[in-house]
MARDOVO-792950 format. One record per residue: residue in one letter; x, y, z of N, C-alpha, C in turn. Coordinates in steps of 0.05 Angstrom, whole numbers, plus 32768, in hexadecimal, padded with zeros to 4 digits. Layout:
BEGIN
SITE   res    nc1    nc2    nc3   cac1   cac2   cac3    cc1    cc2    cc3
SITE     A      X      Y      Z      X      Y      Z      X      Y      Z
...
This chain:
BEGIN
SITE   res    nc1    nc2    nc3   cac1   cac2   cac3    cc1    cc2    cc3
SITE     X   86B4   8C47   85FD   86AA   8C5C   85EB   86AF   8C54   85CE
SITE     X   8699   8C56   85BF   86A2   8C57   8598   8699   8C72   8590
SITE     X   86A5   8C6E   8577   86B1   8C86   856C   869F   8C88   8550
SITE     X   868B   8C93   8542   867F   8C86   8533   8676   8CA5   8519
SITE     X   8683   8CA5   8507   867E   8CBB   84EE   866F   8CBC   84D8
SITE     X   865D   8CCA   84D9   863F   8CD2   84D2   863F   8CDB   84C5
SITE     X   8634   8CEA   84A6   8637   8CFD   849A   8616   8D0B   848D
SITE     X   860D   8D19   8481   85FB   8D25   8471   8601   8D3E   845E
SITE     X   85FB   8D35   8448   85F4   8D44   842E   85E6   8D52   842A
SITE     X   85DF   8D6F   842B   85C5   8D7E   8432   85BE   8D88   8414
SITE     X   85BA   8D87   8402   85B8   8D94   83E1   859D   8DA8   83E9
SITE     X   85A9   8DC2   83EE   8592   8DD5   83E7   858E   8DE5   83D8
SITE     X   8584   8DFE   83E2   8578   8E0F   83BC   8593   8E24   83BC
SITE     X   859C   8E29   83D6   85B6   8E47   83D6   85CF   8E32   83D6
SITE     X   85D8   8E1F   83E5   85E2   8E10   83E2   85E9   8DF2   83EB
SITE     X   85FC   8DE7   83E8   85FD   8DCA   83F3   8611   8DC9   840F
SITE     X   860A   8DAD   8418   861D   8DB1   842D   861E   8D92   8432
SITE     X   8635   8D93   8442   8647   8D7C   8446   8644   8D78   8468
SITE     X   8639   8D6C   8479   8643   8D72   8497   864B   8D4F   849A
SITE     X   8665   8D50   84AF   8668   8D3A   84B4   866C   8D41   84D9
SITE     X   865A   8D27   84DE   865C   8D32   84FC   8667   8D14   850A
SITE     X   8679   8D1B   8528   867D   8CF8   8536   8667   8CF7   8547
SITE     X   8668   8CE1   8550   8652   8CCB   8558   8658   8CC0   8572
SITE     X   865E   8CD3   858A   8674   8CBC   859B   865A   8CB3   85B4
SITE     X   8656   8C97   85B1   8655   8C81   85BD   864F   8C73   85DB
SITE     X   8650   8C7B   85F0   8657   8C71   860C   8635   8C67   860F
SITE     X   8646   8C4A   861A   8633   8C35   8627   861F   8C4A   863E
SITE     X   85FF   8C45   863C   85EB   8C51   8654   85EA   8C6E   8647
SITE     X   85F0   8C77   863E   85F0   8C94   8630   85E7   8C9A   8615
SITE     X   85DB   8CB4   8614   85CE   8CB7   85F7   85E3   8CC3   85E8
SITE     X   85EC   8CB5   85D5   8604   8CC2   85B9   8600   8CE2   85BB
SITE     X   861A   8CE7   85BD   861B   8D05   85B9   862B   8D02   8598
SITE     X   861F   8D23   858D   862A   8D29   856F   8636   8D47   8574
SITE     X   864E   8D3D   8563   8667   8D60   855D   866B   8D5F   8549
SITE     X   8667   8D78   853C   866E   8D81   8523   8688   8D74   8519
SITE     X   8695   8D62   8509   86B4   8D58   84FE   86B3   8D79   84EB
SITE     X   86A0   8D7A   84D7   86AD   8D85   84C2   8696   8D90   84B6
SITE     X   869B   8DA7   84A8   867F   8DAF   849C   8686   8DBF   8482
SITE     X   8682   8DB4   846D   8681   8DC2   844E   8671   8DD0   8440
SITE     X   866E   8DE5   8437   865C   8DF9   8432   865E   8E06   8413
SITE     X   8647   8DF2   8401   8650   8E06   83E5   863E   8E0E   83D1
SITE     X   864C   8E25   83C8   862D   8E37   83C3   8625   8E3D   83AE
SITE     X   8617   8E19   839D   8610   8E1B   8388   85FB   8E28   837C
SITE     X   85E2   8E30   838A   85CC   8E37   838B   85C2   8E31   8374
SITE     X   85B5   8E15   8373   85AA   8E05   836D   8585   8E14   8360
SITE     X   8579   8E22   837C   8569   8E30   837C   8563   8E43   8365
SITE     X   8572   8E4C   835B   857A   8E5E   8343   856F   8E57   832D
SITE     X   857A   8E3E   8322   8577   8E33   8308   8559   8E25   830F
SITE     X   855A   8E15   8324   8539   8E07   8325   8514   8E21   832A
SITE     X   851E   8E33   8332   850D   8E40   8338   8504   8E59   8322
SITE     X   851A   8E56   8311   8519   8E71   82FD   8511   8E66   82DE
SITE     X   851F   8E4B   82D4   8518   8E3C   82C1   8514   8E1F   82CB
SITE     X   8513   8E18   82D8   850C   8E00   82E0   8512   8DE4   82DE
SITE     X   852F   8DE9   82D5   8549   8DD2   82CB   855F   8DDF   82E4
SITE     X   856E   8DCA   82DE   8587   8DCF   82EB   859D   8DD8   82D2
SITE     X   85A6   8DEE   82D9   85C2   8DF9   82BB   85D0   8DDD   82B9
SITE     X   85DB   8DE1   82A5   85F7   8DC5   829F   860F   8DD0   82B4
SITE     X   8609   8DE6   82BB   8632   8DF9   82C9   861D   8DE7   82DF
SITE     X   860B   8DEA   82E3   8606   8DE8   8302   8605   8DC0   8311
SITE     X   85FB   8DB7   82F6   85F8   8D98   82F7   861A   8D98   82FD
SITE     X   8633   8D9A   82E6   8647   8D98   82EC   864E   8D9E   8308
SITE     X   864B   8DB8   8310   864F   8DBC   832E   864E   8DAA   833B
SITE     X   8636   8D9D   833D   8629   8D8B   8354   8636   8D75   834F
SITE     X   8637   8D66   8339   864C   8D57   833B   866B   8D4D   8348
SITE     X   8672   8D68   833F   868D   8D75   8349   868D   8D6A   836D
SITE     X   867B   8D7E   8373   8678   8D7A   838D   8673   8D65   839D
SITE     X   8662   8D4F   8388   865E   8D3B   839B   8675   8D26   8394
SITE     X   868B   8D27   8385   86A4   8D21   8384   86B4   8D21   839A
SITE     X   86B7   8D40   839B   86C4   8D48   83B5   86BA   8D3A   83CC
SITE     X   86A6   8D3B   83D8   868C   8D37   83EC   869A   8D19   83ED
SITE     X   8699   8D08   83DC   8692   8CE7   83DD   86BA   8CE3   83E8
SITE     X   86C5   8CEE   83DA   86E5   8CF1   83E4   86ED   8D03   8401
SITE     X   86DF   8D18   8407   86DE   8D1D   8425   86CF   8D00   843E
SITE     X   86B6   8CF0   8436   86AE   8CE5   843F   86C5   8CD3   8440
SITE     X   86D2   8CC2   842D   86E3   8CB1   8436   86FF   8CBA   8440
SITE     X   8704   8CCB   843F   871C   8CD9   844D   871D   8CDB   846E
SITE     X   86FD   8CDF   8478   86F2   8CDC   8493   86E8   8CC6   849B
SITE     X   86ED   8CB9   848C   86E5   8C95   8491   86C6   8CA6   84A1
SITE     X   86B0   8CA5   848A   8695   8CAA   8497   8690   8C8E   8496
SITE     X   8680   8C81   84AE   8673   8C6B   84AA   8652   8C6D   8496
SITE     X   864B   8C7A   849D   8631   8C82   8488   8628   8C98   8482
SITE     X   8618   8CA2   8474   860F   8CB9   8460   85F1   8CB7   8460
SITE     X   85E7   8CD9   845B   85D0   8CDC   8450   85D4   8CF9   843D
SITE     X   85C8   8CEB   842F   85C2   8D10   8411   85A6   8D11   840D
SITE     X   8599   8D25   8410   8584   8D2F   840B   857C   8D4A   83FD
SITE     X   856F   8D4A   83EB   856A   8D62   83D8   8551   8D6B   83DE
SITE     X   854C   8D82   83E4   8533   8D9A   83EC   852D   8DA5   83D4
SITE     X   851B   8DBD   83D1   8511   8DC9   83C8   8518   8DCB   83A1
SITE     X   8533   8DD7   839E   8538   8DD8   8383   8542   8DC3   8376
SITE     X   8545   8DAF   8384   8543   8D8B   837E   8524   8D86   8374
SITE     X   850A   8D84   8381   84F9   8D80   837E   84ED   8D8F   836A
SITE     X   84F6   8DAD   8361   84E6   8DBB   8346   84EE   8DB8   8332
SITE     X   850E   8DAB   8332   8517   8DAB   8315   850F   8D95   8307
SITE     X   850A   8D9A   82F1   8500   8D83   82DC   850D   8D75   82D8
SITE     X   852F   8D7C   82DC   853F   8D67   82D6   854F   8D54   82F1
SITE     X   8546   8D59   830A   854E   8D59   831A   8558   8D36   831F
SITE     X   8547   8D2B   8316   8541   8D07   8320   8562   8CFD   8304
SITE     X   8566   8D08   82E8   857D   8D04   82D8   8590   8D0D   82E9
SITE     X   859C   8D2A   82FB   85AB   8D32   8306   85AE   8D19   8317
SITE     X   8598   8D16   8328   85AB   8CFC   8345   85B1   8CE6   8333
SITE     X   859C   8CE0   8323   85AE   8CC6   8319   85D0   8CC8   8313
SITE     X   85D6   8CD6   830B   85ED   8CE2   82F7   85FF   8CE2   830E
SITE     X   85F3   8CF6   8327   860A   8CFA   833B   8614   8CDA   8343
SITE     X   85F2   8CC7   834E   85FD   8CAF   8355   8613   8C9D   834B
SITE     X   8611   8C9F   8324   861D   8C8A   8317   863E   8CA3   8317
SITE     X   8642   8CBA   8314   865A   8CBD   831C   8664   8CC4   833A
SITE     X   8657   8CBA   8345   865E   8CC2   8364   8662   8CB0   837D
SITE     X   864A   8CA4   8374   8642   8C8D   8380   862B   8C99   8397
SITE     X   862D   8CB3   839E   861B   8CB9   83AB   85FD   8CBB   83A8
SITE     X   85E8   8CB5   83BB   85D0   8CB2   83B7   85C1   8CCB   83BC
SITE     X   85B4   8CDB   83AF   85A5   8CEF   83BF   8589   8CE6   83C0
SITE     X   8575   8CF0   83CC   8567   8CED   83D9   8548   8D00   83D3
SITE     X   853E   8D0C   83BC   8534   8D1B   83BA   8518   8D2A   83D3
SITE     X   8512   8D30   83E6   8502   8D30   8405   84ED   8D46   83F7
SITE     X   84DA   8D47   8403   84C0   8D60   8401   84C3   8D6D   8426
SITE     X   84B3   8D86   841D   84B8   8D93   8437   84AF   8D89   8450
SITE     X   849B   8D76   844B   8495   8D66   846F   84A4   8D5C   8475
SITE     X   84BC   8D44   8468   84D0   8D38   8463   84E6   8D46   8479
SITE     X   84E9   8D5D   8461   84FA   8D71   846D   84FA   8D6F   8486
SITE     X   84DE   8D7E   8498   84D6   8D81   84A9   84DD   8D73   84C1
SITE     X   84DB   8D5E   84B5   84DC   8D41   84CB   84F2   8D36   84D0
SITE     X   8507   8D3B   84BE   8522   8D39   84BE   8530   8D50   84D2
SITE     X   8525   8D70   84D4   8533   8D81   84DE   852C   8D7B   84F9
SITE     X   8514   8D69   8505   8507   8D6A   8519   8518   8D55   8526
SITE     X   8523   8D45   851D   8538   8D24   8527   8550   8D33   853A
SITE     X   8557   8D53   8530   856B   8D5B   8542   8561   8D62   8559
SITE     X   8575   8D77   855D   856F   8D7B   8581   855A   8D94   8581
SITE     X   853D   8D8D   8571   852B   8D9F   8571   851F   8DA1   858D
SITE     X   8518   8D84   8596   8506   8D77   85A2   850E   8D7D   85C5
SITE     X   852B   8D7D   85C3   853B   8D80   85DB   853C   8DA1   85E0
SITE     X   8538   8DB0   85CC   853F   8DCF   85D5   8521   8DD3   85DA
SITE     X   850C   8DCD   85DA   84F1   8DD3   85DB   84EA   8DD1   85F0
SITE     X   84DC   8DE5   860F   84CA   8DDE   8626   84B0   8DD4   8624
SITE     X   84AA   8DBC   862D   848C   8DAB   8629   8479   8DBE   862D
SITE     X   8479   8DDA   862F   8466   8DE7   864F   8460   8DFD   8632
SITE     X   8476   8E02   861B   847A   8E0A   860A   8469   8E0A   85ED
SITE     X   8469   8E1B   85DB   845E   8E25   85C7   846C   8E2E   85AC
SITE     X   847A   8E21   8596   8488   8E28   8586   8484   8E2D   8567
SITE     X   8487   8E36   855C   8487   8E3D   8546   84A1   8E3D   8538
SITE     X   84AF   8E21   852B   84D0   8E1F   851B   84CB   8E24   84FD
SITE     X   84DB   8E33   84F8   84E4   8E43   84DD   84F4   8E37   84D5
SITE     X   84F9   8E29   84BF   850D   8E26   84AD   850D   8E37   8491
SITE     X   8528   8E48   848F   8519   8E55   847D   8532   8E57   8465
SITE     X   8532   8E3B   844B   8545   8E3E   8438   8541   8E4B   8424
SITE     X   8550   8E41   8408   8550   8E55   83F2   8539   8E59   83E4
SITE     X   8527   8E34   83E8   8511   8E31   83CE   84F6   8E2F   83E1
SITE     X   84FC   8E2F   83FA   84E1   8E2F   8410   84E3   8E2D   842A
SITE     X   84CD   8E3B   843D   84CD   8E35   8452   84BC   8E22   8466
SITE     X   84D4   8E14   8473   84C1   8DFD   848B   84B2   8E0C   84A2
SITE     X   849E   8E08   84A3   848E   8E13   84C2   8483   8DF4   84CA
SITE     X   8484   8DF3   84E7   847C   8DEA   84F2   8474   8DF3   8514
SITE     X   8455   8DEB   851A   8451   8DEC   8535   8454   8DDC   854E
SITE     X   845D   8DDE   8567   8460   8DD6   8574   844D   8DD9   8590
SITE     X   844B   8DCC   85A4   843E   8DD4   85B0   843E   8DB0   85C5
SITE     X   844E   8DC0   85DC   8452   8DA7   85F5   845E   8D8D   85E7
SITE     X   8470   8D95   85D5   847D   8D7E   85CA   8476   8D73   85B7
SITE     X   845D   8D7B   85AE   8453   8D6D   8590   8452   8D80   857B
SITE     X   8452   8D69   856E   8450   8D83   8553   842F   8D86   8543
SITE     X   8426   8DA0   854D   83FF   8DA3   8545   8405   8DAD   851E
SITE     X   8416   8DB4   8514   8415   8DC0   84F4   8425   8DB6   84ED
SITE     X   842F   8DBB   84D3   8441   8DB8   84C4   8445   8DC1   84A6
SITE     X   844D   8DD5   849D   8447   8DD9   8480   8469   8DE6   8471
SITE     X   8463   8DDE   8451   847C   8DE6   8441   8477   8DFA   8436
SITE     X   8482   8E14   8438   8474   8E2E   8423   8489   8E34   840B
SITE     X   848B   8E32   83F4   849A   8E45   83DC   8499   8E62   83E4
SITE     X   84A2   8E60   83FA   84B9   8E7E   83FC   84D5   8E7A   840A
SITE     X   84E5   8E84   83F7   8504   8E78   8401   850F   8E97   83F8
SITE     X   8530   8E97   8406   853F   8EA9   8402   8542   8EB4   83DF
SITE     X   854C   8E91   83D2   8548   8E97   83BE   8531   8EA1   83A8
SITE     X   8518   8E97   83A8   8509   8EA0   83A2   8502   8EBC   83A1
SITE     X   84FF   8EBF   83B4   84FB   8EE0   83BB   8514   8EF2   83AD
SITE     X   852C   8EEA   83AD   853E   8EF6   839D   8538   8F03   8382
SITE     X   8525   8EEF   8374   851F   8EE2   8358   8507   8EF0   8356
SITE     X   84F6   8EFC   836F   84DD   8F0D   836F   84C8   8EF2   8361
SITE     X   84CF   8ED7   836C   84BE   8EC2   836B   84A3   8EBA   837D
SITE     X   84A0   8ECB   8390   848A   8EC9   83A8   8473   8EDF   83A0
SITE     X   8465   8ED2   839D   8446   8EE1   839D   843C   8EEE   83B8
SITE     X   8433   8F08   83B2   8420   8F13   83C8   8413   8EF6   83D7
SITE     X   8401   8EE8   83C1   83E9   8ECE   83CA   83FA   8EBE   83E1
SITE     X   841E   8EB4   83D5   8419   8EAB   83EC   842F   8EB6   8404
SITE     X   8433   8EC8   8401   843C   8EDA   841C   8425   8ED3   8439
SITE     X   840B   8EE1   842A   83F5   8EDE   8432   83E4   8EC2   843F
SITE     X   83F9   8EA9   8430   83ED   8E8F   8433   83FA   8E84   844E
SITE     X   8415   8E8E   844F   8427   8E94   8469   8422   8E9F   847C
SITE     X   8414   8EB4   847C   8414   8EC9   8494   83F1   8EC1   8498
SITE     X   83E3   8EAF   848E   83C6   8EA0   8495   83CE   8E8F   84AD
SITE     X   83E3   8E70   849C   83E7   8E63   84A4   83F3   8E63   84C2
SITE     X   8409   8E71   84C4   840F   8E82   84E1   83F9   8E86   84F3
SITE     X   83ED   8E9F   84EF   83DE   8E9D   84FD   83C3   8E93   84FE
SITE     X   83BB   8E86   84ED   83AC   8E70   84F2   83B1   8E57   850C
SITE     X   83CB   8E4B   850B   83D7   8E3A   851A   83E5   8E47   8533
SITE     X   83E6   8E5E   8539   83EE   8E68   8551   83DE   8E72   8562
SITE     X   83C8   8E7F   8556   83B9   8E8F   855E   83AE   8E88   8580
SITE     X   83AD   8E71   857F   83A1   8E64   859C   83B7   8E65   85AE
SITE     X   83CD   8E61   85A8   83E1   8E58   85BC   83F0   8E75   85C3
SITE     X   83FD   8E75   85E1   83FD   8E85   85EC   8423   8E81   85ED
SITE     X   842A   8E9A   85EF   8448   8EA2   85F2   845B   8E91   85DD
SITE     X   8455   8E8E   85CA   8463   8E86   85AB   847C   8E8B   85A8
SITE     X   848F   8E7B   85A2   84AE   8E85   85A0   84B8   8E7F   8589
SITE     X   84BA   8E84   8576   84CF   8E7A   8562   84E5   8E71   855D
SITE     X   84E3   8E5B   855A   8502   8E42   8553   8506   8E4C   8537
SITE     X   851C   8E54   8531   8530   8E5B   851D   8540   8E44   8513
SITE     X   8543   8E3F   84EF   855B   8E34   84EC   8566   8E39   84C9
SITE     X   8574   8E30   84C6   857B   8E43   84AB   8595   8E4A   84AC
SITE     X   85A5   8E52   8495   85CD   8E61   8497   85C0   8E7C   8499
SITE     X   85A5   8E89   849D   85A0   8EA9   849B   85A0   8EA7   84BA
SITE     X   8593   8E9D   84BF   8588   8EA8   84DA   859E   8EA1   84F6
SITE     X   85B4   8E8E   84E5   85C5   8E8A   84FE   85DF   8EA7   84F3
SITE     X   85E1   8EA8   84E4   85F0   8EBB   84D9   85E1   8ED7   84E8
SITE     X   85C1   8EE0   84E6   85BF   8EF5   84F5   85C6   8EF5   8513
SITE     X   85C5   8ED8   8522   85CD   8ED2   8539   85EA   8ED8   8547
SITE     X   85FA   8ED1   852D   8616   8ED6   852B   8622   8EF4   8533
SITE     X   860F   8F01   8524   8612   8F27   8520   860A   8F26   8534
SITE     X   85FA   8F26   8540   85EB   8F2E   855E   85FF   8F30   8572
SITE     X   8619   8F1A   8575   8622   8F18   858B   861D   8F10   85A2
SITE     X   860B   8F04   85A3   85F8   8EF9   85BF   8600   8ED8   85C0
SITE     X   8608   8ED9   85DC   8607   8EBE   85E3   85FB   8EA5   85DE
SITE     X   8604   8E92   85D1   85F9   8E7A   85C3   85DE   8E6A   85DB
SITE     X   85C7   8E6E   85CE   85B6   8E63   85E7   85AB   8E7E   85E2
SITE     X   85AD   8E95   85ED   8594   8EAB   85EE   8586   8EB2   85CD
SITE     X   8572   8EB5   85D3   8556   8EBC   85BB   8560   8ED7   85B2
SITE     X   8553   8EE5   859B   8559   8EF5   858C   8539   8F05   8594
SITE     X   8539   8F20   858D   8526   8F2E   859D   8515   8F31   857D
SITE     X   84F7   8F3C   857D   84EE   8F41   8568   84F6   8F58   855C
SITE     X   84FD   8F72   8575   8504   8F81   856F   8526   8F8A   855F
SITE     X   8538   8F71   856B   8545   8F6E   856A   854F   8F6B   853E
SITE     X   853B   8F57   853F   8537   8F4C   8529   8530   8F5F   850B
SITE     X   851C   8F6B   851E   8515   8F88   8509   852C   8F95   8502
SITE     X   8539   8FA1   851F   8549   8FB5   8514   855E   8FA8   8501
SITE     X   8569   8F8D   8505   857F   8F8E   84EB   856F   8F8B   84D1
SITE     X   855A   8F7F   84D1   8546   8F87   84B4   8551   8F9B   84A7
SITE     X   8543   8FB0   84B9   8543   8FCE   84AA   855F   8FD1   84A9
SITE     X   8579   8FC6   84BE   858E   8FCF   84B7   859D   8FCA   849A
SITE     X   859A   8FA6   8499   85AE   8F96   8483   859E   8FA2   846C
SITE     X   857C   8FAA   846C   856D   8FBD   8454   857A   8FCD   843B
SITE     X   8586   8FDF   8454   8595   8FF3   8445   85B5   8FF0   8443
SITE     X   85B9   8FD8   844B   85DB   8FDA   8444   85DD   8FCB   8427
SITE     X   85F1   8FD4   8416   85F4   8FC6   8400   8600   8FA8   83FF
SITE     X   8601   8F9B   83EF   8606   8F85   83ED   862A   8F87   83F0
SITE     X   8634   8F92   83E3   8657   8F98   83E4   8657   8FA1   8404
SITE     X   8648   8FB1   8416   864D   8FB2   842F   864F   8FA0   843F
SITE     X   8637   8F8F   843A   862D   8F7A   8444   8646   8F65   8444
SITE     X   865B   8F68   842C   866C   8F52   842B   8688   8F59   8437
SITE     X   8681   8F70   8439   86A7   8F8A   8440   86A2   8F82   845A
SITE     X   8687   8F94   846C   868C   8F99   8484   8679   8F84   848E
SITE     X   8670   8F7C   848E   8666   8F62   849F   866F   8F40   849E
SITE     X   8685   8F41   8484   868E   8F2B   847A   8676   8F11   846F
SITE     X   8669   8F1A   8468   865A   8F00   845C   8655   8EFF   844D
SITE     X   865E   8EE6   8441   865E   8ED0   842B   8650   8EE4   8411
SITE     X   865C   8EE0   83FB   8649   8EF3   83E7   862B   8EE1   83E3
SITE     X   862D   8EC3   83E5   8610   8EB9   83E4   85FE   8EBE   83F6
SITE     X   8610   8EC8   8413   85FF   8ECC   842A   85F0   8EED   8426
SITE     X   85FC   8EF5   8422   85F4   8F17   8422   85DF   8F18   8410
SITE     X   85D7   8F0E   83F9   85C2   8F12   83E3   85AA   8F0C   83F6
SITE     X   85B8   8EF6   8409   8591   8EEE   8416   8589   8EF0   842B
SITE     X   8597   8F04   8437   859F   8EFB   8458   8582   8F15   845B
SITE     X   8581   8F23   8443   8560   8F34   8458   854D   8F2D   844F
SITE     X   8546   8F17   8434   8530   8F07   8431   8525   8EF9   8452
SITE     X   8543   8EF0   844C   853F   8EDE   8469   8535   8EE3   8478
SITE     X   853C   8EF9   8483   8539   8F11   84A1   8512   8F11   849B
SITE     X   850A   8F1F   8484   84F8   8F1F   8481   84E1   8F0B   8487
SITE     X   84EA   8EF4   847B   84DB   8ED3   8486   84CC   8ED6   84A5
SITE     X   84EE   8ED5   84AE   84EB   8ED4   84CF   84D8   8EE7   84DC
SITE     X   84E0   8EFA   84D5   84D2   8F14   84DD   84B3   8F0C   84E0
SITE     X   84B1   8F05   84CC   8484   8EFE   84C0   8484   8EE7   84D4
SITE     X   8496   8EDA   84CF   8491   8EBE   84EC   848F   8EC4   8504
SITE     X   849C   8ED7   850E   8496   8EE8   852B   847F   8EF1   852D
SITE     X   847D   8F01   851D   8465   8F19   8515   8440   8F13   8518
SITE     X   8443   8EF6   8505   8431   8EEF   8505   842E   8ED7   851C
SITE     X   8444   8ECD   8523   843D   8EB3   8544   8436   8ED3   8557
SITE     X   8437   8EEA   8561   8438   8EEE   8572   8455   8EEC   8587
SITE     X   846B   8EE5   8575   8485   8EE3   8581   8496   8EF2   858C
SITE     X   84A5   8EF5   85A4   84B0   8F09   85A4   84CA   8EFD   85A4
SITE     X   84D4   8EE7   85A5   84EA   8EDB   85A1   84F2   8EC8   8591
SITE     X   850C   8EC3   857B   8517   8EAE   8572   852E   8EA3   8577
SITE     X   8527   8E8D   857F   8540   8E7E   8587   854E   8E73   8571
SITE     X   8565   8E6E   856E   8573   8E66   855A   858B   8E53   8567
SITE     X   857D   8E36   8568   8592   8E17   856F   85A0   8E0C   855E
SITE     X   85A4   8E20   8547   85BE   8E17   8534   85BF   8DFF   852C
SITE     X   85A3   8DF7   851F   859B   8DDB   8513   8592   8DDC   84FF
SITE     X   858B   8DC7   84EC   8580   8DC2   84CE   8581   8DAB   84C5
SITE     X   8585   8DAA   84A6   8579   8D95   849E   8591   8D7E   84A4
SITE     X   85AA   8D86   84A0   85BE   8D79   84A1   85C3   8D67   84BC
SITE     X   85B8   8D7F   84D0   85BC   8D72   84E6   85A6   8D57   84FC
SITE     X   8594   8D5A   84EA   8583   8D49   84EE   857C   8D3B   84DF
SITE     X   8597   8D37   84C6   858F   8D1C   84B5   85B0   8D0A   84C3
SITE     X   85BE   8D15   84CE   85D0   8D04   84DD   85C7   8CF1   84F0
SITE     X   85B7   8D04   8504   85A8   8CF2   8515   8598   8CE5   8516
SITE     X   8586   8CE8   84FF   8574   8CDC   84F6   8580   8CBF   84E7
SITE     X   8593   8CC3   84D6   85A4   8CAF   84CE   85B4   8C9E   84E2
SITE     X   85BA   8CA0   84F6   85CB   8C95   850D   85BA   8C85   8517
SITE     X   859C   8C92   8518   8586   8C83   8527   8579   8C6F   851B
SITE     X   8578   8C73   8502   8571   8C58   84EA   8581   8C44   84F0
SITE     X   859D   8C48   84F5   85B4   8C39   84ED   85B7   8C2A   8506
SITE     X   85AD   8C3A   8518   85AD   8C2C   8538   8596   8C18   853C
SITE     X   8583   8C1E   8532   8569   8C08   8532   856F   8BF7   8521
SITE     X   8578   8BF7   850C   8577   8BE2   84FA   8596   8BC9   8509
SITE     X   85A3   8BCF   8517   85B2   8BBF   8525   85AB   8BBA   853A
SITE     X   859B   8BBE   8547   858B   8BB6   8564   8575   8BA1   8553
């Protein structure tokens, strides 16, 4: 058996994250991956790129900060390799390409700036492919601060693929137009419309967090109905409730019914009556995706 430590950099619009996962090994067998460690911080990046379209100086410093920390956790875990990738409020800021430089030359870290197919294809390297029935019909939601990933599925392939500017954050910011709410809920059902019994693949810190509240056994789907009612519930609770009695995160609570909302139109419009939520993303399919580079290029 070897023993082999993997890491990814996730730079998004609510925040960044750190996951380091092991890699273990056995001859005739496909590598299994376990969470080592997972860092979570909530610069919200999204903010400054979507409202003026720079990154603040508090916020450049931040990121710095962080990828200090980040590059000193990595060697603390003796990671053998790394990936950083920047989404959405990476790609709008004007200053974005000075920021990585800056992180690189004090960090040493590389980021990666990706567009949403990118994205896409990266979240798809995890264990998308394995939770999916061939016989099956899907519709996966990714849904972050600066936009959301859709993609279609259908007997294992993938028939669509599109990036939309509607994110948690955004919508906070009252940044989403009627036009393209509307460009979303086309696209949907445009691409579903044919296919029969549609399920929605979930992924996102909202939607595993509504999973969390639910109480339901890891593996069972989330009902539509289900889904509604905490809508209308988390609706009317305040944000200070939201943080007293449900305990979450003050960054989590600002977006957690944008979120709800996303999902909701993703059901609504596939015809869905269920979302599953496999507790995956970008992080976790740039590890494997990285393992798998790193494995071909030595064969």
């Amino acid at each position: 058996m070897k023993l082999k430590k993997v890491a990814a950099i996730d730079v998004g619009s609510n925040a960044v994250r750190l996951l380091i996962s092991n890699v273990v090994i056995n001859k005739g067998k496909q590598p299994t991956f376990t969470k080592n460690a997972m860092i979570r911080v909530p610069i919200r990046l999204g903010q400054d790129s979507f409202t003026v379209g720079e990154i603040s100086k508090r916020n450049r410093h931040r990121m710095i900060d962080a990828m200090k920390a980040f590059r000193l956790l990595l060697k603390i875990h003796n990671v053998d390799t790394y990936m950083a990738c920047g989404t959405s409020a990476l790609r709008e800021a004007n200053n974005s390409q000075k920021l990585v430089k800056k992180i690189k030359k004090e960090t040493g870290i590389k980021i990666d700036i990706i567009d949403g197919r990118r994205e896409a294809e990266i979240i798809a390297s995890s264990e998308l492919y394995d939770l999916m029935k061939p016989d099956k019909a899907y519709l996966y939601v990714d849904v972050g601060g600066g936009s959301t990933e859709l993609t279609v599925f259908s007997k294992g392939s993938i028939l669509a693929s599109k990036s939309f500017k509607i994110g948690t954050v955004r919508l906070l910011n009252k940044m989403v137009s009627e036009d393209v709410w509307s460009q979303l809920r086309l696209w949907i059902s445009k691409h579903t419309h044919a296919l029969e019994n549609v399920a929605v693949v979930g992924s996102g810190g909202n939607i595993n967090k509504l999973f969390k509240l639910s109480g339901k056994k890891y593996g069972t789907p989330l009902t539509y109905i289900y889904m509604n009612d905490q809508y209308e519930l988390l609706n009317k609770m305040s944000y200070d409730t939201m943080i007293s009695d449900l305990h979450l995160n003050p960054d989590r609570a600002d977006v957690i019914v944008p979120a709800t909302r996303i999902y909701l139109m993703a059901m609504k419009y596939s015809g869905a009556a269920h979302i599953h939520v496999p507790k995956i993303g970008l992080a976790d399919g740039m590890v494997k995706l990285l393992y798998k580079e790193k494995s071909t290029k030595k064969s």
